[in-house]
C-alpha positions as CSV (number, residue, x, y, z in Angstrom):
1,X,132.8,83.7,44.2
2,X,135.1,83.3,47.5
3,X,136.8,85.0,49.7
4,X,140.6,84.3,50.4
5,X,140.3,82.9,54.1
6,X,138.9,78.8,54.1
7,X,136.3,80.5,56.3
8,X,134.8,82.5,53.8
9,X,135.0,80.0,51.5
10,X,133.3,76.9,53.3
11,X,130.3,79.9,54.7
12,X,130.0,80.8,50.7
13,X,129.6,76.9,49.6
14,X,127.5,76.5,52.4
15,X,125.5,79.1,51.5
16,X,125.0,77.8,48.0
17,X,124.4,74.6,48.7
18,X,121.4,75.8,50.5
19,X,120.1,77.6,47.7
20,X,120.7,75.2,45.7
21,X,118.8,72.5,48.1
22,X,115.5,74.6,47.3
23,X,116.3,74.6,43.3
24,X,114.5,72.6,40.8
25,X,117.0,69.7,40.1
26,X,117.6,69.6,43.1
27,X,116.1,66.3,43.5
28,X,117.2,64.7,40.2
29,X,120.5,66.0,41.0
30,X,120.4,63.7,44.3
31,X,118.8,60.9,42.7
32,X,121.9,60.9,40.3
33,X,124.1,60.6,43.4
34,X,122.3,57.6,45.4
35,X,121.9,55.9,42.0
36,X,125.9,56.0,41.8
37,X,125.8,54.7,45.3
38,X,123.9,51.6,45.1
39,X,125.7,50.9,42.0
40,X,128.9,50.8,44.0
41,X,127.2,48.8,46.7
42,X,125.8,46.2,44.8
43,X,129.7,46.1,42.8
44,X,131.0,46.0,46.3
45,X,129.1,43.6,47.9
46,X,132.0,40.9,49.0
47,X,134.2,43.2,50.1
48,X,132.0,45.6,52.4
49,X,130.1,43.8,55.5
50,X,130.3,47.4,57.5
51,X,129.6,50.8,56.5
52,X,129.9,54.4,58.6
53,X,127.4,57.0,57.1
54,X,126.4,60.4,58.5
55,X,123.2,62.1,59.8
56,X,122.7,64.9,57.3
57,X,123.0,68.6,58.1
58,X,122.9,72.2,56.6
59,X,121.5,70.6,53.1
60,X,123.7,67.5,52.9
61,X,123.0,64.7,50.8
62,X,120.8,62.2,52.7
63,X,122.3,58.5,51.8
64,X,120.3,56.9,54.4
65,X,117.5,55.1,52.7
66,X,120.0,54.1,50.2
67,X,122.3,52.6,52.8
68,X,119.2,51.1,55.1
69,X,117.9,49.4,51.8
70,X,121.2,47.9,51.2
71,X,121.7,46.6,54.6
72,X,118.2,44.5,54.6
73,X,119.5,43.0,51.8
74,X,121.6,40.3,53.6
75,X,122.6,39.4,57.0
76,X,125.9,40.1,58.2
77,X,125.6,43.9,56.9
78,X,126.4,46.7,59.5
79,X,125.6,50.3,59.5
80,X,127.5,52.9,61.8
81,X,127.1,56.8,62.9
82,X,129.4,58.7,64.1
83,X,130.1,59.7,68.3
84,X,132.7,62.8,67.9
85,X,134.6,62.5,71.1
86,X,135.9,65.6,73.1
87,X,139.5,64.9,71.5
88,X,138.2,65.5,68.5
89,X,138.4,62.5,66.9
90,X,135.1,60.1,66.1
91,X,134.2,57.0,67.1
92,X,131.8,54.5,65.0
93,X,128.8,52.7,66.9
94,X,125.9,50.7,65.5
95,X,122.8,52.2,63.8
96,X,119.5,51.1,62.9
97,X,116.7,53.4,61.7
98,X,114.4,53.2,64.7
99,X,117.6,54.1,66.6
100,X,117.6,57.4,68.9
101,X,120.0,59.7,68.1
102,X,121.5,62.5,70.5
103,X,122.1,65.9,69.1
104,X,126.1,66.7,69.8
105,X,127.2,70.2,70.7
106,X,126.8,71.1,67.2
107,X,123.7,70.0,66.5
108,X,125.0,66.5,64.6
109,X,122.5,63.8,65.6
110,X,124.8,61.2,67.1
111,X,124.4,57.3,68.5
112,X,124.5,57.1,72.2
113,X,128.0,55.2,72.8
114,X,126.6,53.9,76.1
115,X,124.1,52.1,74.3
116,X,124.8,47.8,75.0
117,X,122.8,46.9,72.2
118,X,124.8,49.1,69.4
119,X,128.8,48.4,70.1
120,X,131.6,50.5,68.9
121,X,132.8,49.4,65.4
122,X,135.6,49.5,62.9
123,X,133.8,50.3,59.5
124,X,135.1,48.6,56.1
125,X,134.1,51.9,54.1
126,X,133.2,55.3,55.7
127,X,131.6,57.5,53.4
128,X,132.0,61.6,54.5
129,X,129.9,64.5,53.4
130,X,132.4,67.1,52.1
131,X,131.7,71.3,52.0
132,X,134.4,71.0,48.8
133,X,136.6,68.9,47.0
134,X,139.9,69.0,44.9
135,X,142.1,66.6,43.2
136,X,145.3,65.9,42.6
137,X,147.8,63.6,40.9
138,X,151.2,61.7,41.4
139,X,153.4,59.5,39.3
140,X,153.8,56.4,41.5
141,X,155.2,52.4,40.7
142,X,151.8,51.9,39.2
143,X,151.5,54.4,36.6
144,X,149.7,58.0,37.9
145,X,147.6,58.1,41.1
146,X,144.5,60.3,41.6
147,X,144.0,61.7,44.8
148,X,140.5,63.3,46.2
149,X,141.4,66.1,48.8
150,X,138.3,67.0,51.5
151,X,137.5,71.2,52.5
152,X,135.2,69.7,56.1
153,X,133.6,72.3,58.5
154,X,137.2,72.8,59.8
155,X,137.1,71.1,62.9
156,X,139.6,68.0,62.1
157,X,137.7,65.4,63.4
158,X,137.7,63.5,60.2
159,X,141.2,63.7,59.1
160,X,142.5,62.7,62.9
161,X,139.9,59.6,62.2
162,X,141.2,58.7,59.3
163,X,145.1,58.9,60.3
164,X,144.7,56.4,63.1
165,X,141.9,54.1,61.8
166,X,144.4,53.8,58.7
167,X,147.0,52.6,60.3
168,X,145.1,49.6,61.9
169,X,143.2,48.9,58.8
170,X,145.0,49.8,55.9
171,X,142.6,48.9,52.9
172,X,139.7,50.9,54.5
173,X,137.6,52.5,52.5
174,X,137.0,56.5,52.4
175,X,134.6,58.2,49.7
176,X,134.2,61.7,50.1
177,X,130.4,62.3,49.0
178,X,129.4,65.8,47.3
179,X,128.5,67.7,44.3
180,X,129.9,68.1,41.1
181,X,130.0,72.0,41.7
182,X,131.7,72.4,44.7
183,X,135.2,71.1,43.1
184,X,137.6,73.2,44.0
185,X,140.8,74.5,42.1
186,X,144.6,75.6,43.2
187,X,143.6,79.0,43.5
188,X,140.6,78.9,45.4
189,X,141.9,76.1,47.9
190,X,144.8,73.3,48.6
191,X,144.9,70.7,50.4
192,X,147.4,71.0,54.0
193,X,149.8,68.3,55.3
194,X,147.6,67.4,57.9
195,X,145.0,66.7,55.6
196,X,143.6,63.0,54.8
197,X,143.0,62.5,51.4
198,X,140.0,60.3,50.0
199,X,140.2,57.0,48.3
200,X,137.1,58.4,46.2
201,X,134.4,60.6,45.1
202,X,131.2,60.3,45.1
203,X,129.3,62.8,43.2
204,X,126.5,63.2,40.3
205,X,129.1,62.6,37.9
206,X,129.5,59.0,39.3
207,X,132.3,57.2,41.8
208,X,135.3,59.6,40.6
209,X,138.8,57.1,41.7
């Protein structure tokens, strides 16, 4: 199904997730998904207060009503977007729906990080739209330890986020958010050193830890 290069292989999933987008269960597929997602929210309620989402492109998975809906739910709850600055790493500012949004130099819709009313923020839980996944395992003190391994557009931006926001905050939350299909194995990809791995995934097979 792929080619050897991570090139080929994130233009083939890409290409198949646009297919896909246009196939019948499409939609139930989806609904799966954002069903598995409120469910976490509503188990996760006292320890999230700030969550960083994503704008969806090239047939991603659209969270946002799910993530809105939770947010009206009680005060105190933040929703953030992220401004990918020219070092490539991102930073997280305020959203709200009636928010305007500036297209970035690849066509991501981004929060203006001028904006007063919608300051710069350091989310609890950032949940990051994946072109693959893999996994992987370790034996550690605590018996074995999954780990969820995210194939991106190939730009970085999200595993030099992740590095330093870590090591400020180092119970924050990171759920990779994809389909069941586009796991990946050994053969068709591995993870690099530089690579941040996921505390979880999110997919139509429910919150995979």
């Amino acid at each position: 199904m792929h080619g050897n290069s991570p090139k080929t292989l994130r233009q083939d999933l890409l290409a198949i997730r646009k297919q896909l987008a246009t196939s019948a269960s499409y939609q139930a597929i989806c609904q799966a998904i954002l069903s598995e997602l409120n469910r976490f929210l509503v188990h996760s309620d006292s320890q999230l207060r700030s969550i960083a989402l994503y704008c969806p492109i090239q047939a991603e998975l659209d969270l946002r009503p799910t993530a809105l809906a939770w947010a009206s739910q009680a005060t105190g709850r933040t929703l953030a977007l992220p401004f990918a600055r020219p070092d490539k790493h991102l930073d997280f500012y305020v959203w709200q729906k009636e928010d305007l949004l500036i297209p970035s130099q690849y066509g991501v819709p981004e929060p203006d990080p001028n904006n007063p009313r919608r300051p710069q923020v350091s989310p609890d839980c950032i949940l990051i739209p994946v072109v693959g996944w893999s996994e992987s395992s370790d034996l550690g003190p605590n018996g074995l330890k999954k780990h969820y391994w995210r194939l991106g557009y190939g730009g970085g931006y999200f595993d030099r986020t992740l590095a330093h926001l870590r090591k400020a905050k180092p119970d924050l939350l990171c759920i990779g958010v994809g389909f069941d299909w586009q796991k990946l194995d050994d053969i068709q990809w591995q993870a690099q050193t530089h690579d941040e791995p996921l505390d979880a995934m999110l997919t139509e097979s429910g919150l995979l830890r």
